[in-house]
C-alpha positions in Angstrom: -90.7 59.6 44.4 -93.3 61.8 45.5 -93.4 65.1 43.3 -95.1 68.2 43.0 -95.2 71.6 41.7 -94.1 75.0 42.7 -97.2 75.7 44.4 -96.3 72.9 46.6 -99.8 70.5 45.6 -99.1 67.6 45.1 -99.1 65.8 41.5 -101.6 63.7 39.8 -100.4 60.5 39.2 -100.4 61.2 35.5 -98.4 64.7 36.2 -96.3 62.3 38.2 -95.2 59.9 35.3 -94.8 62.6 32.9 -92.2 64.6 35.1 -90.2 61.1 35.5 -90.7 59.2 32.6 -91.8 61.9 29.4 -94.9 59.7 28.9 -97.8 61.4 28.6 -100.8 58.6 29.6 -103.7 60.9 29.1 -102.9 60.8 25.2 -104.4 57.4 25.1 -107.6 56.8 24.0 -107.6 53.2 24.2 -107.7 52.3 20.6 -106.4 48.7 21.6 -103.7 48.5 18.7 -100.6 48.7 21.8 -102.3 45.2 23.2 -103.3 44.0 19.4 -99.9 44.3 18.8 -98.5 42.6 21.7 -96.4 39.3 21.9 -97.3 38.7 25.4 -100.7 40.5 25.8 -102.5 37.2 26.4 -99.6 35.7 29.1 -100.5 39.4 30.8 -102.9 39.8 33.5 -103.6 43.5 32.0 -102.6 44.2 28.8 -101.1 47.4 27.6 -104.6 49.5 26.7 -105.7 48.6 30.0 -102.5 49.3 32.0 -102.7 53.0 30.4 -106.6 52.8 31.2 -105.7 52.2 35.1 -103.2 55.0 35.7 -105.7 57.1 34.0 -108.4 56.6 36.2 -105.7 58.0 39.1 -107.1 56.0 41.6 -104.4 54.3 44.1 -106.5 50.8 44.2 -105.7 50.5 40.6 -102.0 51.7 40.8 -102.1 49.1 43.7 -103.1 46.6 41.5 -100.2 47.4 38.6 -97.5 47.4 41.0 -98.6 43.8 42.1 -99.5 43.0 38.6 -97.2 40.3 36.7 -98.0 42.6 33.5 -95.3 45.1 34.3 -92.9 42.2 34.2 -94.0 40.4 31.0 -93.2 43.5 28.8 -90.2 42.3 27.2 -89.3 46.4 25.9 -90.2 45.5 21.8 -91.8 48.6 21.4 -94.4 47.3 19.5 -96.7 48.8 21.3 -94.7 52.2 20.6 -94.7 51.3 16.9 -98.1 50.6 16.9 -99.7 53.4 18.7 -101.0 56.8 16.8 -100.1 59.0 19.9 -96.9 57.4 19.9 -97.2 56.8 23.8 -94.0 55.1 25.6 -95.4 51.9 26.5 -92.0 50.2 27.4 -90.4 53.1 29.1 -93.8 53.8 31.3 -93.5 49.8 32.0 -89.9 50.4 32.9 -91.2 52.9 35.4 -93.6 51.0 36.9 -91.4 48.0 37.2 -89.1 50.3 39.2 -91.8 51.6 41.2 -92.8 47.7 42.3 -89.0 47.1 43.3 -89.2 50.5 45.7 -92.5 49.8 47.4 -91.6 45.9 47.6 -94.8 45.3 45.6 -93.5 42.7 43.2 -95.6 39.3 42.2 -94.2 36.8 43.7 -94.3 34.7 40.5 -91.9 37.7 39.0 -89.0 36.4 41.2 -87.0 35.0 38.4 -87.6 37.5 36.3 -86.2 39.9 38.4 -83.4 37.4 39.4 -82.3 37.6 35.8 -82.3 41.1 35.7 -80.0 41.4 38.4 -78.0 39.1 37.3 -77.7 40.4 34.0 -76.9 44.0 35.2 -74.2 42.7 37.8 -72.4 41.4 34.7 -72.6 44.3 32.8 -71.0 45.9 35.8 -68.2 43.8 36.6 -66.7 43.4 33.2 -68.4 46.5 31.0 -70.1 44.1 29.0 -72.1 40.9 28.8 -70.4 37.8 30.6 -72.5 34.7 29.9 -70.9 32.1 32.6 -70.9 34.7 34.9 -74.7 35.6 33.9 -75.5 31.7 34.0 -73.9 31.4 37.7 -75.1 33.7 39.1 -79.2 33.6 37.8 -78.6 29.7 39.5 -77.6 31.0 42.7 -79.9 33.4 42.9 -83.0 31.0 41.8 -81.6 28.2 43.7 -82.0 26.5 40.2 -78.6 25.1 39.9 -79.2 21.5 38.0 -81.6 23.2 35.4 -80.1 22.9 32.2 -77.0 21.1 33.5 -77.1 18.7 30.4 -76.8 21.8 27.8 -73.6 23.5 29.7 -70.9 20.8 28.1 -72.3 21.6 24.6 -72.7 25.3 24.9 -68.9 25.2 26.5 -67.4 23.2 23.5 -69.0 25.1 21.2 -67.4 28.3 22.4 -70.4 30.2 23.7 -69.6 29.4 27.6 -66.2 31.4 28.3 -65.0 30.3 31.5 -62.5 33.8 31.2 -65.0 36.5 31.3 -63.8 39.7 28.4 -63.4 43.2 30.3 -63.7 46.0 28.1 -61.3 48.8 28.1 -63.9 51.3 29.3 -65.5 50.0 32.2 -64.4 52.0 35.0 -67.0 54.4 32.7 -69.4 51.5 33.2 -69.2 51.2 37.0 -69.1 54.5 37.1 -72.7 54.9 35.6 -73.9 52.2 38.0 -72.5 54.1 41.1 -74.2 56.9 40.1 -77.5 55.4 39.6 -77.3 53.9 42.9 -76.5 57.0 44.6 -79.4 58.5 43.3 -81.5 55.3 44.2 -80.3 56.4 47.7 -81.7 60.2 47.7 
């Protein structure tokens, strides 16, 4: 999305992310307690602190570099970071952003693949029966990853022990569900 104000200038990246995601990144002043505080800081190619210190800088080599970056794809959304930080900056929600922004400009790691598999897969479930369907989740994450035979040998287990329903449970509500999905891909569209 390429925004700008009335005066028709374009916006700073910075006045960019603030219109679309509330987050304020200039608030930082890289104490370091958001990537202290993170569980996967060291599995991250740029932790948090310096994820906030490259959008600051508003150059596009760095934005580059984020949209490529498998950081924006490790966040696992804990808010720790949020917890942690005095200026109470929106870590996850910024990361959400800039995963979003990857997808769009087809700037994903490579190595993100099956994370983003998973999140596909997980959503589709959500919107065909309102709620989680784990078979359905399962299935589909295999087909996508080509993975099919991994974890073959837990299936049986998990299926006796009632946590693999082959039936999936639709919830009375989720032409509202759907509905929210259609909506978002509409506006995907635009």
């Amino acid at each position: 999305m390429s925004a700008s104000h009335e005066n028709n200038h374009p916006l700073s990246q910075s006045g960019e992310i603030r219109i679309d995601t509330g987050v304020i990144i200039n608030k930082c002043y890289q104490c370091g307690k958001c990537s202290a505080g993170c569980p996967v800081a060291t599995e991250m190619d740029f932790p948090p602190s310096l994820v906030l210190r490259m959008l600051q800088t508003e150059e596009a080599v760095q934005m580059e570099k984020l949209l490529r970056s498998m950081s924006i794809w490790l966040c696992v959304s804990c808010e720790m970071c949020l917890t942690r930080c005095p200026m109470e900056i929106d870590i996850p929600t910024l990361m959400d952003y800039m995963r979003q922004k990857s997808v769009k400009a087809k700037k994903t790691n490579p190595k993100a693949n099956k994370i983003i598999a998973f999140h596909k897969s997980f959503l589709d479930s959500i919107n065909y029966t309102g709620r989680l369907y784990e078979m359905g989740l399962i299935v589909d994450y295999k087909m996508r990853t080509g993975a099919m035979m991994q974890d073959v040998a837990v299936a049986p287990k998990m299926f006796v022990k009632g946590k693999l329903n082959p039936i999936p449970e639709v919830i009375k509500g989720r032409k509202k569900v759907a509905a929210i999905f259609n909506r978002i891909h509409k506006e995907d569209k635009q």
